[in-house]
C-alpha positions in Angstrom: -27.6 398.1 -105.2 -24.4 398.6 -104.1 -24.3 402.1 -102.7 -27.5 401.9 -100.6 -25.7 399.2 -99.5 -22.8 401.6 -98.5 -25.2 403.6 -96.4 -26.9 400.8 -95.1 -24.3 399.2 -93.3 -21.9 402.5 -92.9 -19.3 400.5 -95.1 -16.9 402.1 -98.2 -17.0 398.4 -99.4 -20.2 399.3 -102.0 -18.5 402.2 -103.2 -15.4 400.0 -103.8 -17.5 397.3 -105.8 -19.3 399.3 -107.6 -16.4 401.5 -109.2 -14.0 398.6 -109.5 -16.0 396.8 -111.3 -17.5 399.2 -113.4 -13.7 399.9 -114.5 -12.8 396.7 -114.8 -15.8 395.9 -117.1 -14.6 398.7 -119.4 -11.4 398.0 -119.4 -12.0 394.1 -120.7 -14.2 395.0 -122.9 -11.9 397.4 -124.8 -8.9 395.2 -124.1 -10.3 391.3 -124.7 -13.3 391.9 -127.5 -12.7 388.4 -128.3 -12.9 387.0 -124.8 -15.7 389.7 -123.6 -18.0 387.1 -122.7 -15.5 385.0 -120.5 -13.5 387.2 -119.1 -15.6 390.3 -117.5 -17.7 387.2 -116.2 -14.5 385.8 -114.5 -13.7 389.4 -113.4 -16.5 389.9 -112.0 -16.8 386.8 -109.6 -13.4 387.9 -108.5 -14.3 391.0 -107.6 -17.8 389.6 -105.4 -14.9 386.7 -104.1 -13.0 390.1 -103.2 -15.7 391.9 -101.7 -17.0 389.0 -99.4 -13.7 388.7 -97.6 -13.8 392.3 -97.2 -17.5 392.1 -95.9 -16.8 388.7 -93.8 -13.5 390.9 -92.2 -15.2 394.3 -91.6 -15.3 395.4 -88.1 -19.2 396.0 -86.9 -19.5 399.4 -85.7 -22.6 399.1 -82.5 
């Protein structure tokens, strides 16, 4: 959903979320196998906090 989103709204923030947290989900679950079910959840309602701010801040192009 995230890169229609991109063209939707004329915004690099989808492309951002969606490749960020594809890496970041690989990368915790090679790196915390232990913790895979707490942390990639965690990681991942960082990365929407992240990507709200950046939505809430964007300029609106008219």
């Amino acid at each position: 959903m995230w890169l229609p989103l991109t063209w939707i709204i004329d915004h690099w923030v989808g492309v951002f979320h969606a490749v960020v947290r594809t890496i970041i989900v690989l990368i915790l679950w090679y790196l915390l196998p232990q913790h895979r079910f707490v942390a990639i959840p965690f990681a991942i309602v960082i990365l929407y906090i992240v990507t709200i701010l950046i939505l809430v801040n964007r300029k609106v192009k008219y």
